[in-house]
N, C-alpha and C positions, 0 to 999 in steps of 0.2 A: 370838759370837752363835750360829754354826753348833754349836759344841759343847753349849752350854746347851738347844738345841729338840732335841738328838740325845739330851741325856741327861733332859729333861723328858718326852720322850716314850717313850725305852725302857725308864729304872728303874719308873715307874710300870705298863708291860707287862709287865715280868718280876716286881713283886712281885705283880701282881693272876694273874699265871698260878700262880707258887709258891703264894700263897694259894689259890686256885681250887678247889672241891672237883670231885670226879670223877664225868664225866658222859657219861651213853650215847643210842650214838643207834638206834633199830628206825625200819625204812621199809615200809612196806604199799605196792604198786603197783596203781591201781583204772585200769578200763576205762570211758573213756567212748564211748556208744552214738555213732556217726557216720551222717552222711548217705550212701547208696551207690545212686543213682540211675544209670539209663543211658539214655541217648539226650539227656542235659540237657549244658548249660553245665556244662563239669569248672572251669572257674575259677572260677562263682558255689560253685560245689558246696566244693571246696578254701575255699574264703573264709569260709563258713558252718561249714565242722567246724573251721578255726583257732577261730572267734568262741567255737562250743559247748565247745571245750577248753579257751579263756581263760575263759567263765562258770564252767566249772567249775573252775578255781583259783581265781574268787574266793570261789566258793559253799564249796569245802572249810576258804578261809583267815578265814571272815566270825565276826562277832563272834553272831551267832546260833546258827551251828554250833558254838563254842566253849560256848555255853551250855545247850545241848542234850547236849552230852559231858558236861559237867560232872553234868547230873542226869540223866544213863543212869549213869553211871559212879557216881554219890556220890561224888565225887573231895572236896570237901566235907569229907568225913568219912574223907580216905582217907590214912593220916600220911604216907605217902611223896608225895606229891599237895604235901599241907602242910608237910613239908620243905622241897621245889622254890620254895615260895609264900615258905621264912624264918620256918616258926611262926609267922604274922601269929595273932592271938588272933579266932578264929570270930567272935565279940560285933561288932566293928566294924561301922559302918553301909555302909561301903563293902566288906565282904568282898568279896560276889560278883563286884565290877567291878575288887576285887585279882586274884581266882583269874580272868576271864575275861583279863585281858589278859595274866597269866603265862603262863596258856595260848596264850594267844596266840604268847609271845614264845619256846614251848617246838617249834612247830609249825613246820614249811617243806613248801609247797607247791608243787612243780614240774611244768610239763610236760615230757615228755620230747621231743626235736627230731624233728620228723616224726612222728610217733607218736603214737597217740591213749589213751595210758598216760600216766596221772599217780604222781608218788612222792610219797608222805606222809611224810614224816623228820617224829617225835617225839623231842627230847632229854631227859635227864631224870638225874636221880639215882641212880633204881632201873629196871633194863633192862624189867623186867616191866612197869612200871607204862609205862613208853614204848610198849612192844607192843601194852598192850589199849585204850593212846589210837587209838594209827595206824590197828588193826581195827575203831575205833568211829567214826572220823568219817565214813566214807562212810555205813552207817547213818542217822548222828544229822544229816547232809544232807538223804539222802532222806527223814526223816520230817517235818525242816525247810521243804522247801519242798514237800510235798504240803499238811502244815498251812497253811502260808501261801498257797498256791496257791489249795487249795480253802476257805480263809477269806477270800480277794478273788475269786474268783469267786464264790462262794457270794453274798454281798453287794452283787456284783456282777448277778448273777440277778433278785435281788429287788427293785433298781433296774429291770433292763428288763421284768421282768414287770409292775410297778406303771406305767410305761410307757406295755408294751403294750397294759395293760387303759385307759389314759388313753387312748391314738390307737384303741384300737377303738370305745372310744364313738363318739369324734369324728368316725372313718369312717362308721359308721351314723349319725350323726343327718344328717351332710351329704349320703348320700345315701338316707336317708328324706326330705330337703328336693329334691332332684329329681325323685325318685317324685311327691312331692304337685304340684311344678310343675309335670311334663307332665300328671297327672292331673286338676289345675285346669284349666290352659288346653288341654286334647286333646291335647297335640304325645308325639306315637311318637314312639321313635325313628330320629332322620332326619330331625321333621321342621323345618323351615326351611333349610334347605340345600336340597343337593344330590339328594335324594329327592322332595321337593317340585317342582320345576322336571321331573325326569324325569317325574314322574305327568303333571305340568300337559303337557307334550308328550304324552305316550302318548295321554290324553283327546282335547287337541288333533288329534292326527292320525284316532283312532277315529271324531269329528266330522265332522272332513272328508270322511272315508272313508265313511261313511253318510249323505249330503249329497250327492255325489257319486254312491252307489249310487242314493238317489233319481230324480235327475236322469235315469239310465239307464234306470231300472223305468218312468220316464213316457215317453221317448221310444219304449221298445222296446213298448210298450202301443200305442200309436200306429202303431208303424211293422206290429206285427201286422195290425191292422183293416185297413190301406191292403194288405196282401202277401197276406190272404184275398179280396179281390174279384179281387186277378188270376191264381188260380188256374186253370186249365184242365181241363176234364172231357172233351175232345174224345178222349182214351185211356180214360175211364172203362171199365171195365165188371162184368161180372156174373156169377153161377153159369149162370144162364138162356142171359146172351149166351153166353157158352163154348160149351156147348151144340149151342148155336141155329149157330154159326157149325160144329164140327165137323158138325155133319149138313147144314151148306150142301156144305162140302168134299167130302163122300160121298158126296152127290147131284151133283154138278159132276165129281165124281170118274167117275161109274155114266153119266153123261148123255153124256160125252165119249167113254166106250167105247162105248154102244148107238147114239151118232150114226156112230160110223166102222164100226160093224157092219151097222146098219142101214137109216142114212140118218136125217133129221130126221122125217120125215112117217112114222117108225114110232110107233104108237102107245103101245111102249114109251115111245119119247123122248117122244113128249110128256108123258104120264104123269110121266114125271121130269123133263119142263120146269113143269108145273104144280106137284109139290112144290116145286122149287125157288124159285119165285114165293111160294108161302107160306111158304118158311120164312125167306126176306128178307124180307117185310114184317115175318113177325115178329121177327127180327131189326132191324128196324128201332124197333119198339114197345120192343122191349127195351133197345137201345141207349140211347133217350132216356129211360128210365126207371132207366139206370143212370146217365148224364149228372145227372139231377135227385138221384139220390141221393147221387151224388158231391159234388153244389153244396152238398147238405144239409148233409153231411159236414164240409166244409172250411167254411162256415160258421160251425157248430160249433165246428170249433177252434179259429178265429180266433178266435169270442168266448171264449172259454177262455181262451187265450194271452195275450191283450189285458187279460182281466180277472186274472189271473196276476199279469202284468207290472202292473197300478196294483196290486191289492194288494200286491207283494212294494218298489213305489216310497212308498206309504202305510207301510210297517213302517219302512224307508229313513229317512223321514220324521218317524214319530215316533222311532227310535234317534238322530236326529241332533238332536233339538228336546231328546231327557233326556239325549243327552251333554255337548250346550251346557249346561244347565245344571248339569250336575253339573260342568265345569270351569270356570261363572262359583263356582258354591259352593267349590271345590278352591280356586283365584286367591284368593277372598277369606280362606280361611283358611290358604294359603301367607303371603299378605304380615301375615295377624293374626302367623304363628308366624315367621317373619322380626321381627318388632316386638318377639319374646318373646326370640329368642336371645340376643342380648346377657345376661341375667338369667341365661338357663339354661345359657348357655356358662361365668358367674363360677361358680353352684351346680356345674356341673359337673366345673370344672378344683378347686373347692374340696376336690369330691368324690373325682376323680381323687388327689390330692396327700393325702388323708390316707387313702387307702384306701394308695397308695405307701407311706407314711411307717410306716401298721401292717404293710406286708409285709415293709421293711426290719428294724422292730424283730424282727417276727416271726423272720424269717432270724439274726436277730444272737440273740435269746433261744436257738435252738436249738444254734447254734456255741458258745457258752457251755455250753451244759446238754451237749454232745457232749464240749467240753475237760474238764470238771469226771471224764470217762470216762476220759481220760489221764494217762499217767504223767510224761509229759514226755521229757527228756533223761535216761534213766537210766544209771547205773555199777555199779559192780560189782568188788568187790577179784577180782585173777588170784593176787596174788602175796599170802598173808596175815604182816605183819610177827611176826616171833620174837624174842625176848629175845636182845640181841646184848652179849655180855660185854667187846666192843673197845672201851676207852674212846675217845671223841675230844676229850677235857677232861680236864686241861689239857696244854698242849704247849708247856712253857715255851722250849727251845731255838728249836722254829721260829717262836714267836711275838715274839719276842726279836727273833732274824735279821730278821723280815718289820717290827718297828718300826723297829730301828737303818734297816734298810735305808730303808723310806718316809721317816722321818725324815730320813733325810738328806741325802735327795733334796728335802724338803719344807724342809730348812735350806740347802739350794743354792738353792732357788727363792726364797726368802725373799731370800736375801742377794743373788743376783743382779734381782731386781723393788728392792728397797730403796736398790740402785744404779743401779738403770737409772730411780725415782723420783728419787734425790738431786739432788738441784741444788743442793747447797752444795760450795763450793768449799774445794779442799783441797789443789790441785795446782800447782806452777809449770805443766804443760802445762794445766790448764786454761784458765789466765789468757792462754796465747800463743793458747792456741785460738779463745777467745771474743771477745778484746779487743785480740789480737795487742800486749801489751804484754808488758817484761822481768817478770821476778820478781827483787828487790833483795835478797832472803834471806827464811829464814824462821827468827821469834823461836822459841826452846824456848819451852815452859811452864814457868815455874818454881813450885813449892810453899815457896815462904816464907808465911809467916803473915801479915805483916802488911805495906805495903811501909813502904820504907826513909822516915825523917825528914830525911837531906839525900839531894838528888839525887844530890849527888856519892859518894854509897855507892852506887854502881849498883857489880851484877854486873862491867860489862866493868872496872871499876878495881878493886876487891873482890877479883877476881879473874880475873887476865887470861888463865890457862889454861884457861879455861872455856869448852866450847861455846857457852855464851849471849855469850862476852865474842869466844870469833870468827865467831861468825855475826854482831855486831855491827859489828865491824872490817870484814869483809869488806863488809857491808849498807852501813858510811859510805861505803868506797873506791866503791861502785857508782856512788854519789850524787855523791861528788866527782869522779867521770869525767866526771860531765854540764857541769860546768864548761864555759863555750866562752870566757873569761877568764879573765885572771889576776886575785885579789881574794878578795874575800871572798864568798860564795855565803849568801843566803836560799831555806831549804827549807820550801813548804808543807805540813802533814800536814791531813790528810782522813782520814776512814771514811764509809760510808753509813750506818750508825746508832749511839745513843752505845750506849758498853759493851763496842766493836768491837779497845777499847785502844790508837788512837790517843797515847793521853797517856805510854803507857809505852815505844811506838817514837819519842817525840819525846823523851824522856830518856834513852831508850839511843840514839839517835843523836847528842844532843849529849855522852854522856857515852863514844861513839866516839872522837866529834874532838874531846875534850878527850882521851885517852888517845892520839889519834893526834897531841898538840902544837899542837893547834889553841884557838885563843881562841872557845870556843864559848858561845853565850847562849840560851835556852830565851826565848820570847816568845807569850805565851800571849792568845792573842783568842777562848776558848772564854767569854765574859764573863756566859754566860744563866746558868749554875748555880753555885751552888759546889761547885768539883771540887779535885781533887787538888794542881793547880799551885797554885789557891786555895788551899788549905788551908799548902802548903811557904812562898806566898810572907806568911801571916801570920808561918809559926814564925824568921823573920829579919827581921832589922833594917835594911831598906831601903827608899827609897820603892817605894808600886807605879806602875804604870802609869797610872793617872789622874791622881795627882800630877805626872805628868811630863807629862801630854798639856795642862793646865791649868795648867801652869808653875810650880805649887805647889813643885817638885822637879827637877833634871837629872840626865841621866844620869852624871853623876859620882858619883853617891849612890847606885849599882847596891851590888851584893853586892862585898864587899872585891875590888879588881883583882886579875887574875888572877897566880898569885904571889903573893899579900898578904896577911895576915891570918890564916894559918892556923896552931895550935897545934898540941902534940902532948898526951899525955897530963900530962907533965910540966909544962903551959905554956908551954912555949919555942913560939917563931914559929919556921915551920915554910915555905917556899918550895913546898908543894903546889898543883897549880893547881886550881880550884874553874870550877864552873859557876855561870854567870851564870842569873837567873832575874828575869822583869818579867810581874808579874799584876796582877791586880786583888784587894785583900784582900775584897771584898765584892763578888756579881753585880751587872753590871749591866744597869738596864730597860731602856736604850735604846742599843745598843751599836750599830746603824747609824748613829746622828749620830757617834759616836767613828769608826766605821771610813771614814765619807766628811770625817771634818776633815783637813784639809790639813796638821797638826801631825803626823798619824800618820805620813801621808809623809816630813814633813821627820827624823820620829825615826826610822824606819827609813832613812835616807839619813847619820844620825851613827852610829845603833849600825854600819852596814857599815864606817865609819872605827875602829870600835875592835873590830869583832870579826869571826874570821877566818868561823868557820861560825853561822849566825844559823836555827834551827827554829823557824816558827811552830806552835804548836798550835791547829788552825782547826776551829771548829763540825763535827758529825756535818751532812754535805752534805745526806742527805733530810731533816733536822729542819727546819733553816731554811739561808737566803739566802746569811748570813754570809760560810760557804766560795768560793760563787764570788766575791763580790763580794772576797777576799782574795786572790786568783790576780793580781793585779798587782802586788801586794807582793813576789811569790816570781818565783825565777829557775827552779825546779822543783816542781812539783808532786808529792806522793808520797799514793798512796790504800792506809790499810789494812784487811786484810781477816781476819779474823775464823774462827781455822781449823776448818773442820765448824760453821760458826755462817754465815756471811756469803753467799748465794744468789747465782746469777749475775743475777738479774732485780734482786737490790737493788744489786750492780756495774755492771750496766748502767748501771740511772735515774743512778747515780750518777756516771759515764763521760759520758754523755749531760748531767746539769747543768754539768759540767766544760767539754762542747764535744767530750771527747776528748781536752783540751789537759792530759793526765797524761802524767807522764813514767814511770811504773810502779807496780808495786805490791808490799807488804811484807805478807807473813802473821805475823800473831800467835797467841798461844796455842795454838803446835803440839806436839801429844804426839808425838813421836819415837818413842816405843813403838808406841804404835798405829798410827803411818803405816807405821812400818816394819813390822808386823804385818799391815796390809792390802792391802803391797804395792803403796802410792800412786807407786811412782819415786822422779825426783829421788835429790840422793845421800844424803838423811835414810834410804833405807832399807837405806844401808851406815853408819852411824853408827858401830854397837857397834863393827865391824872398825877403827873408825878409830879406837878408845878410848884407846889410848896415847899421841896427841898432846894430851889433855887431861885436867884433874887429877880432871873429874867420876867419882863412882865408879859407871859405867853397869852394868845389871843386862840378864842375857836377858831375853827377850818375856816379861812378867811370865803367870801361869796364869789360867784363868776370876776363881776365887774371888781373888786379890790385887786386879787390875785392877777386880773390882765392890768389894773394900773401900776400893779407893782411893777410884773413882767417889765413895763414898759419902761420904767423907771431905769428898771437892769439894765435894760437895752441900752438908756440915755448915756448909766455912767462907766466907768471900773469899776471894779470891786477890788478890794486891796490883798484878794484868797488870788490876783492875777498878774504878780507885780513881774512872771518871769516872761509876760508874753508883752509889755509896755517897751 
């Protein structure tokens, strides 16, 4: 298997390379523009120029920019273009979406590690024609997606401007509907709130405060009149007094000198005691005439001040009489514009929220109409590709080496997944592994055509120098080890399902111990089909088995006794010993009444008087019942298994109807070759070296192609190891 996926997979590599025609590769290196900010997050910053250098290989590798190269270039039209494409014939309805994907398939785009340089690799047929792709698609990008760019924003525009002429209505008509609100019902802004209550206080208190001024204006009115009658005039005086008094002083002053001068009774003095008399009395007049003027006076002011005071209590009075009512008027159209708010708070949060909603759109139209200004993420070839004459197509050696090699690593994974899936059994160590039971031998495969018409032509008598006739030999001795008497031994055979070739280890087993001198009889309770032993025990002339269970027949009317009956070519009787054999000529329906009659017992308790080794052939165990219900017939139990056919899940169930109560197990239909070729163990994969002790004429590990004609062969006919499944 491993050779056939090695050479499946490399000749087809090597003829598609020899075939291959020759192809060049030009690389263009384009610069894309990067983020270079300072004082930011260098990790957002980093994270954002990987993202901008992975957009830009997909934007270089996209099927749009493949189609924009194609009609800058007329590649179209261009033979060497149409070459690369296979001469596809232009007319097709599918050209263009031929030539984009060749393109496609012609093109690799890489970023470089770390580096904000991209490689454009064009492959191609003709070097030239790879150069002035790789120099066009950065180009045919950028005109790519500024087109495309500014055909979804553009579009884009027209949606928010159509928008924002919708929410601009909307804004003005909701707050042209507050305007009219306050202007219906009076309310400024402010009022019903909190502007409203502050006025109502401010009034409130200017109220008070003029109210209060009142009260003061009347008292201090009052307290005037009562503080004018107690004024005092006893200090009044006058120009006149003034006067009058300094020319008292100077006459008192003149009289006191001319009395110490001259005595009182001078004439002088008295002369100026006489002024002085008149100028007090007039002094006196005068006094009181200032007195009265003074009373005048303060009179006067009193009533002045008195009357002062009630008018300035009178204005008091009327400011506090049109404050109150201007803050019983204010109160009443607080609490009207309180009643309104509710209405003009919904119009105005209406208003609020779509006058928002136009300055969002507003902001977002402008950011659009600002992008539509931008270039984007732009590139720019550094490095412009040149026609490169190096082929890199085709490379038949390395491409060769690099299949064989994968290959055959992909043909060791195969083979070892396909083993490490198998769970069919193949192995003596498997069987001790799993089920901790012997292995009693294992049957070759034989390729006869057809099998034999008497039992007694079995291989191990045929021919006793045969592999098949000593792994036979050996296979009985195992079984008659099991012996724990002396006498004659019944051996059960079992498989887990039919086809497994049970019927042909149960005729090579008896035609063992008939080749080992043993009185051997074939006794067959496989009774649901007709099989094989069916079929042998028509072509002779004895009763079957139901005859003899029904009394129709005894066992004396078996097959000629052993010794007996046998001819040569010539006709002479001939003392060969023969295999006994007891079937049924025709299936039967109901083979559990037969195998629980008590007669079945008593005829296997005579055939042990008359024969030395006794094999039953018993039902495929997971089919039906049968088998176990046959296990007290038998002094051993023998399960066969089926080689690369027979699972350990189907030896299980079938170990498990058993009880376990098997005494081992025999492989059949084992190719020698192939075991020995796959290196299963056991001493089957030293056979060849053992070739000389047998007359088979063995062949080395046959080659791929013998081993699949053989296969096939299998395939074509029967094999006669398969006479219970015909």
């Amino acid at each position: 298997m491993m050779a056939a996926i090695v050479a499946a997979i490399t000749l087809p590599v090597l003829a598609h390379q020899l075939l291959s025609p020759t192809i060049y590769r030009s690389t263009a290196h384009v610069q894309v523009e990067l983020i270079d900010q300072v004082g930011t997050n260098q990790a957002d910053v980093i994270a954002q120029n990987a993202q901008r250098v992975a957009n830009a290989v997909r934007l270089h590798s996209s099927r749009s920019a493949a189609e924009h190269v194609i009609e800058d270039l007329d590649l179209l039209n261009d033979p060497h273009f149409k070459k690369d494409m296979g001469n596809i014939g232009s007319g097709d309805d599918d050209f263009i979406y031929l030539a984009i994907n060749r393109l496609l398939s012609m093109v690799t785009v890489a970023a470089e590690p770390n580096s904000d340089l991209l490689a454009i690799s064009v492959s191609s047929r003709s070097p030239e024609l790879a150069a002035r792709i790789a120099n066009q698609i950065p180009a045919s990008v950028r005109a790519v997606r500024a087109s495309k760019n500014n055909e979804l924003r553009a579009q884009l525009l027209a949606s928010l401007e159509t928008e924002q002429h919708e929410r601009g209505e909307i804004a003005a008509a909701t707050a042209q509907k507050v305007a009219e609100f306050r202007q219906n019902n009076r309310m400024l802004v402010g009022a019903g709130g909190a502007e409203d209550l502050a006025q109502l206080n401010r009034i409130a208190t200017q109220a008070a405060a003029a109210s209060a001024s009142r009260e003061g204006s009347a008292a201090r009115s009052g307290g005037i009149a009562a503080a004018g009658s107690m004024q005092s005039t006893a200090m009044a005086s006058s120009a006149g007094l003034d006067q009058l008094e300094r020319r008292h002083a100077d006459l008192v002053a003149e009289s006191s000198k001319l009395t110490s001068s001259y005595g009182p009774n001078h004439p002088d003095v008295k002369r100026i005691s006489s002024q002085i008399d008149a100028v007090e009395s007039a002094m006196t007049v005068e006094r009181g005439n200032a007195q009265a003027n003074a009373r005048a006076v303060a009179a006067a002011e009193s009533a002045r001040m008195a009357q002062i005071a009630r008018s300035d209590a009178a204005g008091d009075a009327a400011a506090a009489a049109r404050l109150n009512g201007i803050l019983a008027s204010v109160e009443s159209k607080s609490y009207q514009n309180v009643g309104n708010s509710v209405e003009l708070e919904n119009l105005v949060r209406e208003s609020t929220l779509a006058d928002e909603s136009y300055k969002a759109i507003a902001a977002r139209v402008e950011q659009v109409r600002a992008q539509m200004q931008e270039e984007g993420v732009s590139s720019s070839i550094v490095s412009p590709a040149v026609p490169n004459l190096d082929a890199i197509a085709p490379a038949p050696l390395k491409y060769t080496i690099i299949a064989f090699l994968g290959s055959g690593i992909l043909a060791f994974l195969l083979a070892f997944l396909r083993d490490f899936l198998d769970d069919r059994l193949r192995t003596s160590a498997q069987i001790r592994k799993y089920f901790g039971l012997p292995t009693f031998g294992m049957l070759p495969l034989l390729e006869r055509d057809q099998p034999a018409d008497d039992p007694s032509d079995s291989p191990v008598i045929a021919d006793p120098q045969s592999l098949f006739a000593e792994v036979s030999r050996s296979m009985y001795c195992e079984i008659r080890s099991l012996r724990q008497k002396p006498g004659s031994q019944v051996v059960l055979v079992s498989s887990p399902l039919p086809g497994d070739g049970k019927s042909t280890v149960t005729l090579t087993l008896a035609a063992a111990g008939l080749a080992m001198g043993d009185r051997t009889l074939v006794l067959d309770l496989d009774l649901r089909k007709h099989g094989y032993l069916q079929r042998l025990q028509n072509n002779i002339d004895s009763p079957d088995l139901i005859d003899i269970i029904t009394g129709q027949a005894d066992i004396d009317g078996l097959l000629p006794l052993p010794h007996e009956g046998a001819t040569d070519d010539d006709g002479e009787f001939t003392n060969a010993p023969r295999i006994g054999l007891l079937s049924a000529h025709n299936p039967v329906e109901e083979p559990a009444v037969l195998l629980s009659s008590p007669k079945l017992a008593k005829l296997l308790r005579d055939l042990r008087e008359k024969f030395d080794f006794i094999v039953i052939n018993a039902p495929a165990t997971l089919a039906v019942r049968d088998a176990r219900a046959m296990g007290q017939f038998a002094d051993q139990t023998i399960m066969v298994a089926r080689w690369g056919r027979t699972t350990i899940e189907q030896m299980d169930a079938s170990l498990d109807l058993h009880h376990y109560a098997v005494s081992g197990v025999i492989f059949d239909h084992v190719d020698y070759a192939e075991h020995a070729r796959l290196r299963y163990g056991d001493s089957v994969q030293f056979y060849v070296d053992s070739s000389d002790y047998y007359s088979d004429d063995f062949e080395h590990p046959q080659g791929i192609v013998t081993r699949a004609r053989n296969w096939m062969r299998r395939r074509r006919r029967p094999e006669w190891n398969e006479p219970e499944m015909a």
